[in-house]
C-alpha positions in Angstrom: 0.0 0.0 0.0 1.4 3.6 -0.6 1.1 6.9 1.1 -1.0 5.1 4.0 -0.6 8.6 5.9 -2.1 10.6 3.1 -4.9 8.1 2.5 -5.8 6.9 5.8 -9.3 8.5 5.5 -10.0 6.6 2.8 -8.5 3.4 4.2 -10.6 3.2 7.1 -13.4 3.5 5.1 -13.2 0.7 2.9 -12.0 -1.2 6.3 -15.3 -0.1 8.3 -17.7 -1.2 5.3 -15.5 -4.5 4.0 -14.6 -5.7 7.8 -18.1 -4.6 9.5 -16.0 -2.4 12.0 -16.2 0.9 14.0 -14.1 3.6 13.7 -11.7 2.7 16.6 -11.5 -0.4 15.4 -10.9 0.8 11.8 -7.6 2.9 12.7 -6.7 -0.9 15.0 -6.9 -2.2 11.7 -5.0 0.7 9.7 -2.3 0.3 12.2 -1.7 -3.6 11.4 -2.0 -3.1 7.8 0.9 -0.4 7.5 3.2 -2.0 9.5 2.5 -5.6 7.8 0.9 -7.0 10.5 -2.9 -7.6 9.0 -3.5 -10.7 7.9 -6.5 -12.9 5.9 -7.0 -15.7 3.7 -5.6 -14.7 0.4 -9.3 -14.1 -1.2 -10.3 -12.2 2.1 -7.1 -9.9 1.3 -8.0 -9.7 -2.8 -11.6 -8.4 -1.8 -9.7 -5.5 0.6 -6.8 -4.8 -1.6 -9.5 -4.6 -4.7 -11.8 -2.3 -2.8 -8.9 0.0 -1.7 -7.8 0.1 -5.1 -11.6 1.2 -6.4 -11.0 4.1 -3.7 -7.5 5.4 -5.2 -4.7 3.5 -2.6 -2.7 1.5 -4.5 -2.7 -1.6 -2.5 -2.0 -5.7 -3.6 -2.9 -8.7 -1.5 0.5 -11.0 -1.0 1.3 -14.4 1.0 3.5 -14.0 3.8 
């Protein structure tokens, strides 16, 4: 993912509506993702990184 500081807006809104969360859990979430610490089943991650990428943050699902 790049510029997670400049984008986190629009990060946590694609995590609150694809992951069900609230907001404090949202920037939880953020957190794990910038510092590679979020993880999923590799479809699960493909939906998130796809959905980011729909909202402008260039982002790819990987296996560890």
């Amino acid at each position: 993912m790049s510029s997670p500081s400049a984008k986190g807006v629009a990060i946590m809104r694609v995590l609150r509506a694809e992951l069900g969360i609230d907001l404090t859990s949202a920037k939880a979430v953020l957190r794990r993702v910038v510092n590679g610490d979020y993880s999923g089943t590799l479809p699960e991650m493909e939906r998130v990184a796809r959905k980011l990428r729909e909202s402008g943050v260039t982002a790819v699902a990987t296996r560890p």
